[in-house]
MIDOSE-1310 file (N, C-alpha, C; in nm, 2 decimals, decimal comma, always signed):
residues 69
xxxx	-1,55/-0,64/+0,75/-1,60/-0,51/+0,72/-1,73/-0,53/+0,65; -1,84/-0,47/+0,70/-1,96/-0,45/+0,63/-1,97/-0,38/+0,53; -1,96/-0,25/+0,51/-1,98/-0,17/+0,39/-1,85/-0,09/+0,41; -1,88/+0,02/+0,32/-1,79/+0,14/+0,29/-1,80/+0,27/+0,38
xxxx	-1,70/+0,30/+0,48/-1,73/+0,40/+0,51/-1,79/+0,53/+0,50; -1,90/+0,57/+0,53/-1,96/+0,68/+0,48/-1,88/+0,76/+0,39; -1,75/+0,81/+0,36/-1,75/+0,94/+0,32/-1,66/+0,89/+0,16; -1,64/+0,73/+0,19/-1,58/+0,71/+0,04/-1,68/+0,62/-0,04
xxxx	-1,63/+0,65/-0,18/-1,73/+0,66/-0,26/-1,71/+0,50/-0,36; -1,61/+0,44/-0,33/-1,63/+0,31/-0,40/-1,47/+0,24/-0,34; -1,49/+0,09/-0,37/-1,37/-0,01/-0,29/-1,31/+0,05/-0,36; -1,24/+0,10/-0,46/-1,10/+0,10/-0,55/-1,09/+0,25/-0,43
xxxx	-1,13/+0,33/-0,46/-1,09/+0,40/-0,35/-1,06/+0,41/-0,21; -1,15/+0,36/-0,19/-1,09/+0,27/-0,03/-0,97/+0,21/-0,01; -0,93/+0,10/-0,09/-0,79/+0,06/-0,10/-0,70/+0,16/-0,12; -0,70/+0,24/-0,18/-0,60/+0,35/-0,23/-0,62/+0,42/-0,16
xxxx	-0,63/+0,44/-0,05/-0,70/+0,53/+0,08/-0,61/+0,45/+0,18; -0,70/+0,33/+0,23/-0,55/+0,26/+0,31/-0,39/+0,23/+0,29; -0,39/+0,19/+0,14/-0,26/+0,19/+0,09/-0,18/+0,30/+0,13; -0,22/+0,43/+0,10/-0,14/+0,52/+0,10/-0,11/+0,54/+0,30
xxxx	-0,22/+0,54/+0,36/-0,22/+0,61/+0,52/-0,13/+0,48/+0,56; -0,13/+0,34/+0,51/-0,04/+0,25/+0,58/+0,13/+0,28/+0,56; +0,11/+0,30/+0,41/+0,25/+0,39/+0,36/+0,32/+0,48/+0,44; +0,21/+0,56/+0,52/+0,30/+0,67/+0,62/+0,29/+0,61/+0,75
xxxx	+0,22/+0,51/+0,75/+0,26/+0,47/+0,93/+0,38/+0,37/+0,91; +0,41/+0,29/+0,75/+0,56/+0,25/+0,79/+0,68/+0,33/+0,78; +0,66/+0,45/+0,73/+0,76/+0,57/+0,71/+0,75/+0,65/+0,85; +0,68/+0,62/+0,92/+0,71/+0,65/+1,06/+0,58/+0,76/+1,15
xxxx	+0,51/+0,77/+1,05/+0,41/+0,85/+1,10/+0,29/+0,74/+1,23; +0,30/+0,89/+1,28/+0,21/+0,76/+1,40/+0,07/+0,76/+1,42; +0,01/+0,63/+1,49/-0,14/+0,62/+1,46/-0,20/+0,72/+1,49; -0,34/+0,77/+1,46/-0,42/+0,88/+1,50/-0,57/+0,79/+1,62
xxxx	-0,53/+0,66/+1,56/-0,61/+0,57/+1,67/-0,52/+0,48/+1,81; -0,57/+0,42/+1,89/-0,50/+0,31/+1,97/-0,58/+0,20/+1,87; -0,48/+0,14/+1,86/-0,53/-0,01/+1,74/-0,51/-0,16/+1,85; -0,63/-0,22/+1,82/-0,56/-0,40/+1,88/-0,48/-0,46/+1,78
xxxx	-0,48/-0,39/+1,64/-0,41/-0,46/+1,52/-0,26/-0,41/+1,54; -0,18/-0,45/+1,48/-0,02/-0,43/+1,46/+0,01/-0,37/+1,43; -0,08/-0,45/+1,27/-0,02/-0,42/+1,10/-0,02/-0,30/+1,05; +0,04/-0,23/+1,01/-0,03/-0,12/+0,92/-0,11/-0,09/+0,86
xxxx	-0,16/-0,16/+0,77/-0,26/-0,18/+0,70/-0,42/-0,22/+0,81; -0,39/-0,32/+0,84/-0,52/-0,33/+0,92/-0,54/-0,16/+1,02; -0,43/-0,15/+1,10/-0,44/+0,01/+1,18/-0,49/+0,12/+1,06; -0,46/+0,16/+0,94/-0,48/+0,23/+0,86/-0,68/+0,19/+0,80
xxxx	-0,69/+0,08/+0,83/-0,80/+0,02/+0,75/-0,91/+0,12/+0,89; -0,84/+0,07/+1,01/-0,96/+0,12/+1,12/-0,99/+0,27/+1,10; -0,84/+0,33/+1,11/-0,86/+0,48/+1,08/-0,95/+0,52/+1,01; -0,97/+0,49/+0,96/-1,03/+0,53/+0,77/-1,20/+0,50/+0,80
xxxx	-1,23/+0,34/+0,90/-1,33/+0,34/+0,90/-1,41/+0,42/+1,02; -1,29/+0,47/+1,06/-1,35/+0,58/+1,22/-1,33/+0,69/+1,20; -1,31/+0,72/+1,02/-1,30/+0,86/+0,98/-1,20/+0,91/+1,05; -1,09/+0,90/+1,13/-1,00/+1,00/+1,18/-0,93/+1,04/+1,07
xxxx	-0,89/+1,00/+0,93/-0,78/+1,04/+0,82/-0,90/+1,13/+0,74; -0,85/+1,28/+0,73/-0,89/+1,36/+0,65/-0,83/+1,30/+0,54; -0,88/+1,38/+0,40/-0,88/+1,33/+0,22/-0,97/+1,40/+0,15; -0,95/+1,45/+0,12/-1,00/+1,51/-0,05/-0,97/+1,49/-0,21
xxxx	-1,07/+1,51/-0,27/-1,06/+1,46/-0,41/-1,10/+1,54/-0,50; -0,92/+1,58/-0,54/-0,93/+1,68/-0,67/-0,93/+1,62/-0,84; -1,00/+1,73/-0,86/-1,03/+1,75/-1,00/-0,91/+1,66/-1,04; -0,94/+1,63/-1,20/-0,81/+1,57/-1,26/-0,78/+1,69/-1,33
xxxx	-0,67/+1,66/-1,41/-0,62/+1,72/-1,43/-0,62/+1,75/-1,60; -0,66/+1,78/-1,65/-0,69/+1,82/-1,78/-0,58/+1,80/-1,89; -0,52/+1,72/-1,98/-0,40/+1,75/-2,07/-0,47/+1,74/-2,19; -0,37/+1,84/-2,25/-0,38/+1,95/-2,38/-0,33/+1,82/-2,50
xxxx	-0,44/+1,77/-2,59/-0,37/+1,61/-2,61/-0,43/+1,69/-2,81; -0,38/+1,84/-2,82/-0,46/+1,87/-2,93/-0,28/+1,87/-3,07; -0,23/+1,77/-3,13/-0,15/+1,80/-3,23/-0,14/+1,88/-3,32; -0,05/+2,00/-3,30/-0,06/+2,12/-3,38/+0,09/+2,09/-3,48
x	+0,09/+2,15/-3,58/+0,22/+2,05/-3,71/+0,22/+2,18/-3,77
């Protein structure tokens, strides 16, 4: 792999990007590409760099961390 596919924004995210799309292709979801790979993970890795897996990235989530006594 050369770089980072255009639309993600750093490796930790990347990985956690594959992780998760490989996660549903062993729970049974099926490829959105024809792969020469097997694995999961590598099939999930192509996806991602052929952009076929839509993803978005929400806000976090704000907690209320104020102790009232």
């Amino acid at each position: 792999m050369e770089g980072l596919p255009q639309d993600v924004d750093s490796k930790f995210r990347y990985v956690l990007l594959v992780a998760k799309r490989a996660e549903q292709l062993i729970q049974g979801s099926s490829a959105k590409i024809r792969s020469k790979f097997t694995k999961p993970t590598r099939i999930a890795m192509e996806e991602i760099n052929r952009m076929q897996i839509k993803w978005h990235l929400s806000k976090p989530v704000e907690e209320d961390t104020s102790t009232e006594e």
